[in-house]
N, CA, C and O of each residue as an XYZ file, in Angstrom:
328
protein
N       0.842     -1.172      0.000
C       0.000      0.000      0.000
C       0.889      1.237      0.000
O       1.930      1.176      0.654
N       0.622      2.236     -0.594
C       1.049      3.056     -0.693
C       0.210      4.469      0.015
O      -1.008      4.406      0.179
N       1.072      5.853      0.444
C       0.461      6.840      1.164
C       1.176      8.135      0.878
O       2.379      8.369      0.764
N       0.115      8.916      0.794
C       0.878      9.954     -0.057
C      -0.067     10.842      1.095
O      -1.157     10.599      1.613
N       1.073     12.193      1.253
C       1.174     13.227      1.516
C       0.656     14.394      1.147
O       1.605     15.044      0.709
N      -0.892     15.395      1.036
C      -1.241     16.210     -0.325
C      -0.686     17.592      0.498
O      -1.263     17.856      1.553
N       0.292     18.380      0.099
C       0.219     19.658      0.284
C       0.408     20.535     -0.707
O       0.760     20.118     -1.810
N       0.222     21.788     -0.494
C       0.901     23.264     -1.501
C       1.407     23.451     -1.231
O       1.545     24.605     -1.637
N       2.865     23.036     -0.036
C       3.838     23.680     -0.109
C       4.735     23.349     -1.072
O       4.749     22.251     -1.628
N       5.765     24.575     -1.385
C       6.523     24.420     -2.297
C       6.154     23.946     -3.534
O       6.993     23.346     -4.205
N       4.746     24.160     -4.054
C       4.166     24.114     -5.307
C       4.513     25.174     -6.328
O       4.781     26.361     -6.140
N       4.443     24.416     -7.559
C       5.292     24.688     -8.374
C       4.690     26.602     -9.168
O       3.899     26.658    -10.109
N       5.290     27.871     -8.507
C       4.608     29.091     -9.201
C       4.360     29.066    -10.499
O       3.345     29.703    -10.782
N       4.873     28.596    -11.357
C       4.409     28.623    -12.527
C       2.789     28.025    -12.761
O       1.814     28.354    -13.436
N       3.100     27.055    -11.874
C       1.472     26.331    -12.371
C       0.281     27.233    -11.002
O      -0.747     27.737    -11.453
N       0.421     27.292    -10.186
C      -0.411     27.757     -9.094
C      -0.217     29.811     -9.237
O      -1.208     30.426     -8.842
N       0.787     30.534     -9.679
C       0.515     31.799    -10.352
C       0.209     32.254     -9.061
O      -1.010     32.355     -9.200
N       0.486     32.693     -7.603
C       0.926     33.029     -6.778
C       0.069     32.232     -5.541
O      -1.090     31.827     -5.629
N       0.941     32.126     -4.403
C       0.331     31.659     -3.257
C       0.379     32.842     -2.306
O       1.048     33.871     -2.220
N      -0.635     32.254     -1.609
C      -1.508     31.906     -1.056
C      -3.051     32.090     -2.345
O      -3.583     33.199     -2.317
N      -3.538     31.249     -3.157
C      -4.235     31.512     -3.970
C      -5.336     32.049     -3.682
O      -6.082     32.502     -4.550
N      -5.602     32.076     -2.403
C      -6.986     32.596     -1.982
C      -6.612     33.461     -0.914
O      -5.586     33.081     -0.351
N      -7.147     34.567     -0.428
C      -6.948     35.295      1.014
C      -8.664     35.699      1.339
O      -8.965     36.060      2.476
N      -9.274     35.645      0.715
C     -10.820     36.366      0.803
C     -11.722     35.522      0.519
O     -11.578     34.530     -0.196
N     -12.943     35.964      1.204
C     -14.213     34.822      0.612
C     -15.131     34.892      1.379
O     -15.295     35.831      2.159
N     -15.729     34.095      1.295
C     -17.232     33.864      2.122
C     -16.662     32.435      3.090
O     -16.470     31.357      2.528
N     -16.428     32.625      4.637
C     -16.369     31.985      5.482
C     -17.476     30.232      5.390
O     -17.303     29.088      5.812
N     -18.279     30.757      4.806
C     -19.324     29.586      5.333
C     -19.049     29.319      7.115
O     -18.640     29.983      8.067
N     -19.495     28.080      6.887
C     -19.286     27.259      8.835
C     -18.310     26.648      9.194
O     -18.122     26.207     10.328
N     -17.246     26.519      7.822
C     -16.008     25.800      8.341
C     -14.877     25.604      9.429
O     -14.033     24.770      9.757
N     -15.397     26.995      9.844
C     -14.595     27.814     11.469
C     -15.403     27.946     12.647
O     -14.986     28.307     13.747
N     -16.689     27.606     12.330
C     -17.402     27.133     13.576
C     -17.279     26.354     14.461
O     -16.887     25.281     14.002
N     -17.458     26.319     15.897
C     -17.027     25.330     16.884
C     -17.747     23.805     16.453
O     -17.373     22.678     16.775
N     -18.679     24.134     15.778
C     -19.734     22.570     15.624
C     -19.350     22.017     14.441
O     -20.042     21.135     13.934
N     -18.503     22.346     14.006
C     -17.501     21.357     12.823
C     -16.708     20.423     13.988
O     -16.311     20.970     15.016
N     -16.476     18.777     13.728
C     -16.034     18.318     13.783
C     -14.235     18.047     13.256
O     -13.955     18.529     12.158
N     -13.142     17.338     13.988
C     -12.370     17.644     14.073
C     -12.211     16.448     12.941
O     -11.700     16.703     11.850
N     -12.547     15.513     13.179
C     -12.371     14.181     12.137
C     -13.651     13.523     11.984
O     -14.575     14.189     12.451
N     -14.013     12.313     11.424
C     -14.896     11.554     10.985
C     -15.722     12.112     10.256
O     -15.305     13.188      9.829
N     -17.114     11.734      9.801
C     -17.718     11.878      9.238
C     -18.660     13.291      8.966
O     -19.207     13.502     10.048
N     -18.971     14.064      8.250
C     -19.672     15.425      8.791
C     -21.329     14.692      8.337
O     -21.417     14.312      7.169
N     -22.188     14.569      8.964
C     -23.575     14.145      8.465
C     -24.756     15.078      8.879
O     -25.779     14.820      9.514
N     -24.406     15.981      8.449
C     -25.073     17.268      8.714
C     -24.860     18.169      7.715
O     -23.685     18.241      7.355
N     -25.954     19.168      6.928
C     -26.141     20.205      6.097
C     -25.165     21.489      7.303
O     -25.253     21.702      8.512
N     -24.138     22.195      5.992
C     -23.521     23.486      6.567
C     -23.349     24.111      5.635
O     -23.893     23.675      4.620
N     -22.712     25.126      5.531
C     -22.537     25.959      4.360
C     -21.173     26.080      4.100
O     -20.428     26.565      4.951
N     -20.704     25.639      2.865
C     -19.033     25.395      2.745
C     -18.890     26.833      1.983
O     -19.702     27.477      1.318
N     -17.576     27.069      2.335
C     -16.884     28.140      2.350
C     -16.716     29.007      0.512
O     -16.815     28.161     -0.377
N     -16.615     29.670      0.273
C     -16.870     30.232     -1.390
C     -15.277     31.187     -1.101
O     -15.248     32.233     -0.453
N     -14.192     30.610     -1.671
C     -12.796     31.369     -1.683
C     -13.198     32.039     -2.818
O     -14.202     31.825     -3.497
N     -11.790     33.391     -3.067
C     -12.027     33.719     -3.770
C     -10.504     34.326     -4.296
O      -9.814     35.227     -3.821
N     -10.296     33.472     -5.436
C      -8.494     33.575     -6.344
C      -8.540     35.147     -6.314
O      -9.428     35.996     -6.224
N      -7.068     35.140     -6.441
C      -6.603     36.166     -5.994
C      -6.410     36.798     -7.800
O      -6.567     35.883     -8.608
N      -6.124     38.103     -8.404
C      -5.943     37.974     -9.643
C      -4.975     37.574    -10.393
O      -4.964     37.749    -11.611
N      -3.971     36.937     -9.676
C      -2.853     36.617    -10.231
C      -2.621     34.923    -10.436
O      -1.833     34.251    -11.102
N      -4.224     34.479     -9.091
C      -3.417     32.807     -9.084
C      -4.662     32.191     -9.865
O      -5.782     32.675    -10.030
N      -4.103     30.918    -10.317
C      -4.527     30.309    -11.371
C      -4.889     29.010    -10.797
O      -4.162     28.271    -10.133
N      -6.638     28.753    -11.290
C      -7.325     27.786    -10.600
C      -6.418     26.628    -10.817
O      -5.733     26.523    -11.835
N      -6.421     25.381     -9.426
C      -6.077     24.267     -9.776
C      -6.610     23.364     -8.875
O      -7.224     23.808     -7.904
N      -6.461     21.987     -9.054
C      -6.827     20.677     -8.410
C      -7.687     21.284     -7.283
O      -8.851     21.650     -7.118
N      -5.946     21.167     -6.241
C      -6.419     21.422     -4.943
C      -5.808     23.244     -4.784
O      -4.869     23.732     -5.414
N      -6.620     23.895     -3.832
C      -6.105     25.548     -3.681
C      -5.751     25.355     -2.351
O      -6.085     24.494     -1.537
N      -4.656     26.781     -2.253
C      -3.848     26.877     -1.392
C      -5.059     28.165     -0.674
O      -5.014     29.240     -1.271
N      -5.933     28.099      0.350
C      -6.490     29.145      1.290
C      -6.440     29.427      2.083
O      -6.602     28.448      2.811
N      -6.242     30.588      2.849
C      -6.047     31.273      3.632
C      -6.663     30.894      5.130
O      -6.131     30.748      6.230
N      -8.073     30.802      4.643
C      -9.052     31.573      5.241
C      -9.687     30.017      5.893
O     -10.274     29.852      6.962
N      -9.296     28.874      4.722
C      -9.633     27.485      5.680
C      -8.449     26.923      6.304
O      -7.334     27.040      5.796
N      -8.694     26.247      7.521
C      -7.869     25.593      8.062
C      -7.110     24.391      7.357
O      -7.641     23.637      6.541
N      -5.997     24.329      7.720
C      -4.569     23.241      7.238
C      -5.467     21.736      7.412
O      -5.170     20.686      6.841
N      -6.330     21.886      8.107
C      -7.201     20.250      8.520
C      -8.246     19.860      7.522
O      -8.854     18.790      7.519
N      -8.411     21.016      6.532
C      -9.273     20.157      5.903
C      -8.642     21.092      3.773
O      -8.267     22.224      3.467
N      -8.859     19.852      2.977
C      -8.440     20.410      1.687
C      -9.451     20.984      0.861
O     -10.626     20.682      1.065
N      -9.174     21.672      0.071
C     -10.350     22.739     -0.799
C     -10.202     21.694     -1.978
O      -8.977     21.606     -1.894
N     -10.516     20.857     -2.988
C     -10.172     20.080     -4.099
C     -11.235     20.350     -4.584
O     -12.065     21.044     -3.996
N     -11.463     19.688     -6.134
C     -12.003     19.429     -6.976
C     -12.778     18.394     -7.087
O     -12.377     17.257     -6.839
N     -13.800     18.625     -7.413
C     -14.539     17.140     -7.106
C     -14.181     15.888     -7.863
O     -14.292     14.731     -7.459
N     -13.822     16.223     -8.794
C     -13.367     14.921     -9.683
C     -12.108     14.838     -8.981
O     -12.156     13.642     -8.693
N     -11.187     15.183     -8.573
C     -10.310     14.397     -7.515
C     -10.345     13.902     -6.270
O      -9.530     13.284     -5.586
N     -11.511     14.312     -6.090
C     -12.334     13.238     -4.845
C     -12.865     11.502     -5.205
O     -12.871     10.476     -4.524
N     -13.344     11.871     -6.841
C     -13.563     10.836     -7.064
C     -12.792     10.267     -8.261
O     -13.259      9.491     -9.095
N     -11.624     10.729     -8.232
C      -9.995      9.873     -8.551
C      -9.824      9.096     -7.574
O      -9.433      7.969     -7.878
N     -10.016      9.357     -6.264
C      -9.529      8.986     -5.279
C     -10.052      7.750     -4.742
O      -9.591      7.286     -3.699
């Protein structure tokens, strides 16, 4: 089995066109105390709406500010690569 590591650090500027790709947005509930830390979320919330900065260039997964290191911003079809 194999295990891989997903971060933005040290992602490549050419392809991501500046980091931190996001600094602004619409919070949603993601920073609320009633988010869970792990397992399952089985509950309706309102996920967060970032918003690229004009220089960075959409990709996979985004590098944001504004959500926590605990959870990833991706693409849905790389959810279901996965």
């Amino acid at each position: 089995m194999k295990y891989y590591k997903l971060t933005t650090i040290g992602a490549n500027r050419n392809e991501i066109g500046i980091s931190l790709q996001s600094i602004s947005g619409y919070f949603g509930d993601i920073q609320k105390d009633f988010m869970p830390f792990e397992g399952k979320i089985d509950f309706d919330f309102e996920l967060p709406i970032p918003k690229l900065q004009d220089k960075a260039n959409l990709t996979t997964m985004l590098d944001v500010v504004m959500i926590p290191s605990k959870f990833l911003v991706v693409q849905n079809h790389f959810i279901e690569f996965f």
